[in-house]
N, CA, C and O atoms as a GROMACS GRO file, in nm:
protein
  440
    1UNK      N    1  11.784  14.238   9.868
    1UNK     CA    2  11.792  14.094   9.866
    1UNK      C    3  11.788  14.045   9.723
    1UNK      O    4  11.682  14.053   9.661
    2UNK      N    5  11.894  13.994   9.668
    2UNK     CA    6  11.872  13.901   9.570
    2UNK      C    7  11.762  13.799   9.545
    2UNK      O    8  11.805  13.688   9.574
    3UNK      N    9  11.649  13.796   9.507
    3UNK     CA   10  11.540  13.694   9.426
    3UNK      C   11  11.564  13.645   9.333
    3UNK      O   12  11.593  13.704   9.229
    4UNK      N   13  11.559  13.533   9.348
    4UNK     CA   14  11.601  13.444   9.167
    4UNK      C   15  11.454  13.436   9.100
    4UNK      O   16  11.361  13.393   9.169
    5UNK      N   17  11.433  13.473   8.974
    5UNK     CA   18  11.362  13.504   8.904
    5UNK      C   19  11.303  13.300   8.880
    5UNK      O   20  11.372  13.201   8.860
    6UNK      N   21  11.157  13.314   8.894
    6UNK     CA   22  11.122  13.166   8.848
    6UNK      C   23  11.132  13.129   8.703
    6UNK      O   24  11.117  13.214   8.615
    7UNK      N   25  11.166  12.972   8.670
    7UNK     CA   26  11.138  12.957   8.545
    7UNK      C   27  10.991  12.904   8.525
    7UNK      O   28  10.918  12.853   8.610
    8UNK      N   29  10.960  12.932   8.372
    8UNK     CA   30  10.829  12.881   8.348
    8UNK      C   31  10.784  12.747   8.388
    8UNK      O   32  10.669  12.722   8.425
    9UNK      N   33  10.896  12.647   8.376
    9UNK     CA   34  10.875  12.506   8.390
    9UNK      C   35  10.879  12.469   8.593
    9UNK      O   36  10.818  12.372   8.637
   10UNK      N   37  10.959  12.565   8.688
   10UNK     CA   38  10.921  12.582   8.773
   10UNK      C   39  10.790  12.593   8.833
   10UNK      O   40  10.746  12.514   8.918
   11UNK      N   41  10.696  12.753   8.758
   11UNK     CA   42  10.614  12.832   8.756
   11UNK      C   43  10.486  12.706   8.787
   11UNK      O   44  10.418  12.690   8.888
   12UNK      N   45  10.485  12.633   8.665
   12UNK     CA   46  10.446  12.531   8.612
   12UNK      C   47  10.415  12.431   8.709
   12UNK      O   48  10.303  12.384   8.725
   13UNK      N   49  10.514  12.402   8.770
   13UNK     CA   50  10.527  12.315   8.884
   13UNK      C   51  10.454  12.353   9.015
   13UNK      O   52  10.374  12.290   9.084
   14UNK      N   53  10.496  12.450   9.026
   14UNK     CA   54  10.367  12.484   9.153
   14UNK      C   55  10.291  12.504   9.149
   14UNK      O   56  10.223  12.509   9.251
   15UNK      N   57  10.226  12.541   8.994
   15UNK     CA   58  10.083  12.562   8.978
   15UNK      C   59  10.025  12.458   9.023
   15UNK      O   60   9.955  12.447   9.124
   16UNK      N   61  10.066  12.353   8.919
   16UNK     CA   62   9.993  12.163   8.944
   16UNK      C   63   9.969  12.138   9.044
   16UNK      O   64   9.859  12.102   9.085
   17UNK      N   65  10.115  12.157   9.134
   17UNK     CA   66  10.121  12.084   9.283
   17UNK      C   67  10.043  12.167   9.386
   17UNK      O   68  10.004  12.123   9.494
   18UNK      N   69  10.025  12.287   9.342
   18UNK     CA   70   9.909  12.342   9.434
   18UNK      C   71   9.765  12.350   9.407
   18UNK      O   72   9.693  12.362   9.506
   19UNK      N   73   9.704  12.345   9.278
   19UNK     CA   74   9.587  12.269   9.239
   19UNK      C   75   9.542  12.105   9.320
   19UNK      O   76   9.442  12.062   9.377
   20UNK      N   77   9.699  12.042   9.282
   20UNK     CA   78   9.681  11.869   9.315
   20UNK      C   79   9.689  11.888   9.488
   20UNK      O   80   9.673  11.775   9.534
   21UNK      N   81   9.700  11.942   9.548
   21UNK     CA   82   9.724  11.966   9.681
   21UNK      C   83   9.599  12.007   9.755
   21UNK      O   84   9.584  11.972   9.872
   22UNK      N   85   9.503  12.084   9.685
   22UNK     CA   86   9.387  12.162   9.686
   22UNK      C   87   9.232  12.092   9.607
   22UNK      O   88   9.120  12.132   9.638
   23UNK      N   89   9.251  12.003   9.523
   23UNK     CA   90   9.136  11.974   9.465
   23UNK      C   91   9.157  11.779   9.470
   23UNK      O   92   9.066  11.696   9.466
   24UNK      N   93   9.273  11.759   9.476
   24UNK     CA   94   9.323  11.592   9.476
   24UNK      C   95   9.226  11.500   9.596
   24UNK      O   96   9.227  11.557   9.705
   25UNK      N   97   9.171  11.410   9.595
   25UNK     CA   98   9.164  11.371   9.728
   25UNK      C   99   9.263  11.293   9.758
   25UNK      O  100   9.358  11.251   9.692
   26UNK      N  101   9.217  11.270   9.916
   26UNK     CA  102   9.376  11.208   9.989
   26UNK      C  103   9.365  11.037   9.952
   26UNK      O  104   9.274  10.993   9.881
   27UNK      N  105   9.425  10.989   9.984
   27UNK     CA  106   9.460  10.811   9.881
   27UNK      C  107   9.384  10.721   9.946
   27UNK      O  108   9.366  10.606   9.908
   28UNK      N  109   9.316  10.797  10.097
   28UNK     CA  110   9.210  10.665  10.167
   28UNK      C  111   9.102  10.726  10.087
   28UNK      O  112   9.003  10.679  10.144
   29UNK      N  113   9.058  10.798   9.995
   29UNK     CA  114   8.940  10.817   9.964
   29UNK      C  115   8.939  10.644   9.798
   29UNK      O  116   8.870  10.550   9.759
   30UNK      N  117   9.047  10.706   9.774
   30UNK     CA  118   9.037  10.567   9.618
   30UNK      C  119   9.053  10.426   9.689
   30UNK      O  120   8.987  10.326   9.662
   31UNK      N  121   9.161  10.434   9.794
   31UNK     CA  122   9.094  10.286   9.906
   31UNK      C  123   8.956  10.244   9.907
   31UNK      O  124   8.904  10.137   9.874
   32UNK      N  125   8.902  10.366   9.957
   32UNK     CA  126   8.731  10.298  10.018
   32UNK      C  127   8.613  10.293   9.850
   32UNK      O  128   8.507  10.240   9.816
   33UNK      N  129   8.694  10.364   9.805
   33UNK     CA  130   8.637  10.408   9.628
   33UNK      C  131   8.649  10.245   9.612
   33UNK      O  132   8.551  10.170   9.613
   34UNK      N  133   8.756  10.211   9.600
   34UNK     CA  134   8.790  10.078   9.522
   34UNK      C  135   8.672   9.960   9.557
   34UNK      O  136   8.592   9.890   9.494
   35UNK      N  137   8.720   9.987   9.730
   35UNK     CA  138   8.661   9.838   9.805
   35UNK      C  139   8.475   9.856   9.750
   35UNK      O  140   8.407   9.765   9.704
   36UNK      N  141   8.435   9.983   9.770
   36UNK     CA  142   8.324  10.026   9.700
   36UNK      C  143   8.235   9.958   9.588
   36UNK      O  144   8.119   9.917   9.585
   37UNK      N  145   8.324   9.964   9.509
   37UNK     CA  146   8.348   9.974   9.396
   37UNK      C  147   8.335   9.758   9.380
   37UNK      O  148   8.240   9.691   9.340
   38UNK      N  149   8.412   9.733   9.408
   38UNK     CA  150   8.427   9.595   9.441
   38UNK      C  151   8.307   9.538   9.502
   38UNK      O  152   8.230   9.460   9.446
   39UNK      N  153   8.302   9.566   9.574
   39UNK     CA  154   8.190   9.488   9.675
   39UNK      C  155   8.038   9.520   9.568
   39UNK      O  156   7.952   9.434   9.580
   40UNK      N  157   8.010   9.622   9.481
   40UNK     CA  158   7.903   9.622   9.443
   40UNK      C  159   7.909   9.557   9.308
   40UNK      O  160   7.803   9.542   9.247
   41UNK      N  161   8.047   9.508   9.243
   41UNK     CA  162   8.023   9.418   9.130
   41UNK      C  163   7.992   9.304   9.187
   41UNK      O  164   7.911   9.225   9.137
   42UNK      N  165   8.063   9.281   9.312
   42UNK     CA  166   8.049   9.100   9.344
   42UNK      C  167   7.890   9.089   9.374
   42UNK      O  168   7.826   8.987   9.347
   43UNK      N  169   7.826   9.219   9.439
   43UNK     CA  170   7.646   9.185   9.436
   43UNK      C  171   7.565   9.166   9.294
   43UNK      O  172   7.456   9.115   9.270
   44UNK      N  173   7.649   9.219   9.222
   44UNK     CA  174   7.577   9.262   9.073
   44UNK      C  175   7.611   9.114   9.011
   44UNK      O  176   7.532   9.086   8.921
   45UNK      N  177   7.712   9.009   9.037
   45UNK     CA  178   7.782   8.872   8.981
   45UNK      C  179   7.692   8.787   9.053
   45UNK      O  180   7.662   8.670   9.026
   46UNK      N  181   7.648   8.868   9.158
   46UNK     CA  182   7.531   8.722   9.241
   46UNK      C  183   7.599   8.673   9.370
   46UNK      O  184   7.565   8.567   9.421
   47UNK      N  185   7.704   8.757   9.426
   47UNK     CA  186   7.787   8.673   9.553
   47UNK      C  187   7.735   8.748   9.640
   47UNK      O  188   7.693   8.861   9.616
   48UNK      N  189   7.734   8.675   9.778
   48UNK     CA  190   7.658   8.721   9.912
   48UNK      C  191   7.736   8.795   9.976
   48UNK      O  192   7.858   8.783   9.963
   49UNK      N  193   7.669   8.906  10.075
   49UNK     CA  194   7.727   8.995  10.127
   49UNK      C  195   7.842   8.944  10.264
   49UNK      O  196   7.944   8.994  10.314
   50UNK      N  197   7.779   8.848  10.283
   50UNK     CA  198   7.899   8.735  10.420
   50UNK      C  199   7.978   8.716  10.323
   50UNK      O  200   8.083   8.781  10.319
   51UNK      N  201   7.947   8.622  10.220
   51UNK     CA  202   8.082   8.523  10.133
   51UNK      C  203   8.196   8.639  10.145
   51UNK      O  204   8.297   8.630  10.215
   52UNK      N  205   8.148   8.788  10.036
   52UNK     CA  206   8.297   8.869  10.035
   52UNK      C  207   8.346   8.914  10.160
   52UNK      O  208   8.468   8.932  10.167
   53UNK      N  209   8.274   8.936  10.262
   53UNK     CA  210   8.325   8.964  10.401
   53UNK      C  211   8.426   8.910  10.422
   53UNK      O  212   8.542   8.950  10.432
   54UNK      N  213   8.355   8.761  10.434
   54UNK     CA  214   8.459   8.650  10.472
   54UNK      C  215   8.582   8.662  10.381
   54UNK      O  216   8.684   8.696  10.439
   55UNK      N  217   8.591   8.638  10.233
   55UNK     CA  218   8.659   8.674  10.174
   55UNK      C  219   8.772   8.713  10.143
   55UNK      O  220   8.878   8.669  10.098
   56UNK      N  221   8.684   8.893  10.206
   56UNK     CA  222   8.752   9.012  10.280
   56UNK      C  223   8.872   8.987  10.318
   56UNK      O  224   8.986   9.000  10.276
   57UNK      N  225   8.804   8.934  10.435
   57UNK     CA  226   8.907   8.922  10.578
   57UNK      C  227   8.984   8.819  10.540
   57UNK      O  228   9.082   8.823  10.614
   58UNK      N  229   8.992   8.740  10.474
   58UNK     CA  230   9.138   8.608  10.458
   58UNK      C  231   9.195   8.653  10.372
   58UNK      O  232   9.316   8.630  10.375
   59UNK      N  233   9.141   8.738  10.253
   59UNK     CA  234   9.255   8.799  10.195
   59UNK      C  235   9.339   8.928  10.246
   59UNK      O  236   9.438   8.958  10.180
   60UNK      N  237   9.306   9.002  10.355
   60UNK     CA  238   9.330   9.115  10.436
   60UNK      C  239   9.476   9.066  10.528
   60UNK      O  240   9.564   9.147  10.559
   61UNK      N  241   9.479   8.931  10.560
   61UNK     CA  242   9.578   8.858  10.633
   61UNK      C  243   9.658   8.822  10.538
   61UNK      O  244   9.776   8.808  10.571
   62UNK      N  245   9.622   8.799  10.404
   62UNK     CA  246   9.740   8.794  10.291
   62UNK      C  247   9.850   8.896  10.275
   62UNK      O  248   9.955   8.899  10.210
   63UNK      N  249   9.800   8.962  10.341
   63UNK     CA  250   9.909   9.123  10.297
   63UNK      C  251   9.994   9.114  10.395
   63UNK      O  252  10.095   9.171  10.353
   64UNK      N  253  10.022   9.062  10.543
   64UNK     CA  254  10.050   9.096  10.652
   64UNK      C  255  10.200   9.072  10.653
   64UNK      O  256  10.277   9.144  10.716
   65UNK      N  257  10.242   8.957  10.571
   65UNK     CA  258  10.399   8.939  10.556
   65UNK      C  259  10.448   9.070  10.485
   65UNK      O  260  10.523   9.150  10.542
   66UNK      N  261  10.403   9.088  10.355
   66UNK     CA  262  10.439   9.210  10.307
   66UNK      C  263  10.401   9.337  10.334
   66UNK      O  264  10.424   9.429  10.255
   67UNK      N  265  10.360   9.348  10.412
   67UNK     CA  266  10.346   9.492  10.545
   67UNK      C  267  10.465   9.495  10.605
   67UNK      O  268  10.541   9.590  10.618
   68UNK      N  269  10.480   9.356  10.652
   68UNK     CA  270  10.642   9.327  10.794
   68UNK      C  271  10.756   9.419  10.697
   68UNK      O  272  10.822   9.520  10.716
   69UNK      N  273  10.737   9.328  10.590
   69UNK     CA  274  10.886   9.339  10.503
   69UNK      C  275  10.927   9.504  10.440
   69UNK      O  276  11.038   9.549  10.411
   70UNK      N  277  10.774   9.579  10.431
   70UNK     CA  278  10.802   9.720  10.399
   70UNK      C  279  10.827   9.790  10.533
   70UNK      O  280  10.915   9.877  10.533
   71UNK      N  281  10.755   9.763  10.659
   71UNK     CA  282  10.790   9.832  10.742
   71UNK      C  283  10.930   9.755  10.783
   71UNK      O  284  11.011   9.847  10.778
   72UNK      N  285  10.998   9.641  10.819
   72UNK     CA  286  11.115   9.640  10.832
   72UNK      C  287  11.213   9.730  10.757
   72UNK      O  288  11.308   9.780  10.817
   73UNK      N  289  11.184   9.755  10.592
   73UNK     CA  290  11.242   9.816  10.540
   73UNK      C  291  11.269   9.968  10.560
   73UNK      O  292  11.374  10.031  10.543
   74UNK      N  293  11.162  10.005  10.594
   74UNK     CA  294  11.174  10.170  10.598
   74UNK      C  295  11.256  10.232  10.763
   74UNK      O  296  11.326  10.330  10.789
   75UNK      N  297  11.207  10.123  10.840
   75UNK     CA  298  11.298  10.103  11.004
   75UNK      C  299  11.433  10.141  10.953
   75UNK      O  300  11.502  10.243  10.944
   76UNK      N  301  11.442   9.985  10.915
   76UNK     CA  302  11.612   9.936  10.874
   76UNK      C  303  11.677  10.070  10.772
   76UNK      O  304  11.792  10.113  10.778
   77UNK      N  305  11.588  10.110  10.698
   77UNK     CA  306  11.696  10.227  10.636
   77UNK      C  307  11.674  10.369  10.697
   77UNK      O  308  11.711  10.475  10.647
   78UNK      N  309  11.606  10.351  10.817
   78UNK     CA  310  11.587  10.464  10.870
   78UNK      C  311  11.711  10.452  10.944
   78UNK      O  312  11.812  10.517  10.916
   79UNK      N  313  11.698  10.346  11.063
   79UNK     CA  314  11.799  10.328  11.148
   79UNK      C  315  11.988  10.334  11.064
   79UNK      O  316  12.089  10.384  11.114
   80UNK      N  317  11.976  10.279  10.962
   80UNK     CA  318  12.104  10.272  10.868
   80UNK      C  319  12.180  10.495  10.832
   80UNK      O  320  12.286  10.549  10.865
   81UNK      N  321  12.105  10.528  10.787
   81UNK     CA  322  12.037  10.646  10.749
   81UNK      C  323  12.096  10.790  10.840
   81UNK      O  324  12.136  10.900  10.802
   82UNK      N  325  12.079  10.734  10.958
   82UNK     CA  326  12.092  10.816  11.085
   82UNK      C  327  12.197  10.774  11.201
   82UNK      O  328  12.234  10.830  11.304
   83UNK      N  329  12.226  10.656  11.143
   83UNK     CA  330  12.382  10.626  11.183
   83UNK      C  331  12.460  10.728  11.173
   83UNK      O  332  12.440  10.814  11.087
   84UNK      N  333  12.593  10.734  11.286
   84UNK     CA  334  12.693  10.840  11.248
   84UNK      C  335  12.765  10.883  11.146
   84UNK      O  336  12.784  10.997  11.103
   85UNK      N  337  12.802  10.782  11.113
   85UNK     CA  338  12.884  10.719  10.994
   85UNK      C  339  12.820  10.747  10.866
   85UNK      O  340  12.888  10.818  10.792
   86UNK      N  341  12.703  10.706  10.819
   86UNK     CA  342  12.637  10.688  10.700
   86UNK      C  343  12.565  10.800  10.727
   86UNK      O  344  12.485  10.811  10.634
   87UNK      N  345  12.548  10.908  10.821
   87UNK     CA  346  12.491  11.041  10.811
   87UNK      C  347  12.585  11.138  10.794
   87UNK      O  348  12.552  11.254  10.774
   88UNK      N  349  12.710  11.098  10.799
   88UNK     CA  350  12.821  11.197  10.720
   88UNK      C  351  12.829  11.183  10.593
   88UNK      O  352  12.796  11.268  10.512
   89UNK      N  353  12.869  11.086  10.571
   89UNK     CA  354  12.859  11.037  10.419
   89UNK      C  355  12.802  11.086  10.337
   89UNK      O  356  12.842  11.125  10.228
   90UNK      N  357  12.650  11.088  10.406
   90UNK     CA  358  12.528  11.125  10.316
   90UNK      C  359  12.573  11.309  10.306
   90UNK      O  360  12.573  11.371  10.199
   91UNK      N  361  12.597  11.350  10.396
   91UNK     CA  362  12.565  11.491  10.420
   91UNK      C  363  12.725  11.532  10.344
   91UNK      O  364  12.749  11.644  10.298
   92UNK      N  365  12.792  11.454  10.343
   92UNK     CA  366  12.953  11.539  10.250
   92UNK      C  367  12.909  11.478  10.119
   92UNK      O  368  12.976  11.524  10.026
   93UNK      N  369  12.776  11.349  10.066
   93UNK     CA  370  12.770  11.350   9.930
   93UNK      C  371  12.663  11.489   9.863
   93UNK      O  372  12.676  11.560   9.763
   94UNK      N  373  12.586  11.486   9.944
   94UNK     CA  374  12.501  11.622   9.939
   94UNK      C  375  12.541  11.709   9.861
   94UNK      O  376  12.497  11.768   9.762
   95UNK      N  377  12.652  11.706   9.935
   95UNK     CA  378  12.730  11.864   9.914
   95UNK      C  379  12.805  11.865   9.782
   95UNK      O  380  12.843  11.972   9.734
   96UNK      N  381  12.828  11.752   9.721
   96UNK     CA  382  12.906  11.726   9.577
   96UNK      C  383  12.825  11.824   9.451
   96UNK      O  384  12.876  11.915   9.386
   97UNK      N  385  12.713  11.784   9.444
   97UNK     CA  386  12.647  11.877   9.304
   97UNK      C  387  12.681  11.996   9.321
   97UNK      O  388  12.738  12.020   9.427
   98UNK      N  389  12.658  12.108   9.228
   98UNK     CA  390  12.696  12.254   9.250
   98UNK      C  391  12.548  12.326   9.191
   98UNK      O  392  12.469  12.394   9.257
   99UNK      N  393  12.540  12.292   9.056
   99UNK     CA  394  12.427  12.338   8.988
   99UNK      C  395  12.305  12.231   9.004
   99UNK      O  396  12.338  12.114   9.022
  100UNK      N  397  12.128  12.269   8.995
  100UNK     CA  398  12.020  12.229   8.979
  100UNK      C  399  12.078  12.084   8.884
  100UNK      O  400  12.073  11.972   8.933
  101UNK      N  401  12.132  12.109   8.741
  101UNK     CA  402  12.151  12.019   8.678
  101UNK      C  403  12.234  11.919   8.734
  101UNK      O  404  12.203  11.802   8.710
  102UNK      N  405  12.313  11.938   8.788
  102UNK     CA  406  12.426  11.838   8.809
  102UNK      C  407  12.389  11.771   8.944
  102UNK      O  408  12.467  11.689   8.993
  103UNK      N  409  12.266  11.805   9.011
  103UNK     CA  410  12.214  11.782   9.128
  103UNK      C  411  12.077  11.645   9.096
  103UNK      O  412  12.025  11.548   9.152
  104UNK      N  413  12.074  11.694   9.014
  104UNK     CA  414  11.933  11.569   8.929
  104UNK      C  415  12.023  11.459   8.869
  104UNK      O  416  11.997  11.347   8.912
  105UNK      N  417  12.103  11.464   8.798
  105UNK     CA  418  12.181  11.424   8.750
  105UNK      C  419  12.284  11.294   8.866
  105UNK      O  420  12.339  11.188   8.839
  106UNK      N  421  12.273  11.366   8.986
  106UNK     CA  422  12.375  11.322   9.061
  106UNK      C  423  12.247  11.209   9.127
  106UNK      O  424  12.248  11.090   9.093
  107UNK      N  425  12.186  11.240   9.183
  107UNK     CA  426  12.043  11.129   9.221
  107UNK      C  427  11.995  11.056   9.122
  107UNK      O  428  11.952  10.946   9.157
  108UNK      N  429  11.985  11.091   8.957
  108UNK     CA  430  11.966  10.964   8.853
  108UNK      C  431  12.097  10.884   8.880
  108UNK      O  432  12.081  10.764   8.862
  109UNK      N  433  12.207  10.916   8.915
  109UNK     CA  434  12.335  10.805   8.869
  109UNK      C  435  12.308  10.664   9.019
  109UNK      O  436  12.342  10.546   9.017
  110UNK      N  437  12.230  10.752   9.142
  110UNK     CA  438  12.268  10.672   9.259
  110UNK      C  439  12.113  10.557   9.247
  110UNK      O  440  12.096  10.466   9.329
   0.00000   0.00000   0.00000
């Protein structure tokens, strides 16, 4: 069997990503870090533990339009995506690069 020999900058790459995979925590941990984090300056500024609750929660409903609009988005280009039509497309542009380089290259231009 032919093995393609790794490059260093490859090598490199999976080292990180398997360290960061293995020692990283997952992104609800800097969520609850943050809110944490937050809630004990606003005690340390002198604000009550209801006031930021309350707070909390009316700014928590601030986000809710821009929730719609990312999840519409990721739907809508899912559904777009997996169309017949635009899943050929995709899959005969695929196929255009030849080399690693001209393959990076071809996703910076789009």
């Amino acid at each position: 069997m032919n093995e393609k020999k790794s490059s260093p900058l490859e090598t490199m790459g999976l080292a990180i990503s398997g360290w960061t995979e293995k020692w990283f925590p997952d992104s609800l941990v800097f969520a609850l870090l943050g809110i944490a984090v937050t809630f004990l300056f606003g005690l340390c500024i002198g604000e009550t533990p209801a006031r930021m609750a309350v707070e909390g929660g009316k700014s928590f409903w601030a986000l809710v339009p821009f929730t719609m609009q990312m999840a519409m988005t990721i739907i809508g280009g899912y559904a777009v995506a997996t169309s017949p039509l635009v899943n050929r497309l995709i899959v005969r542009l695929a196929g255009v690069p030849q080399t690693p380089k001209t393959e990076v290259a071809f996703v910076a231009f789009f």
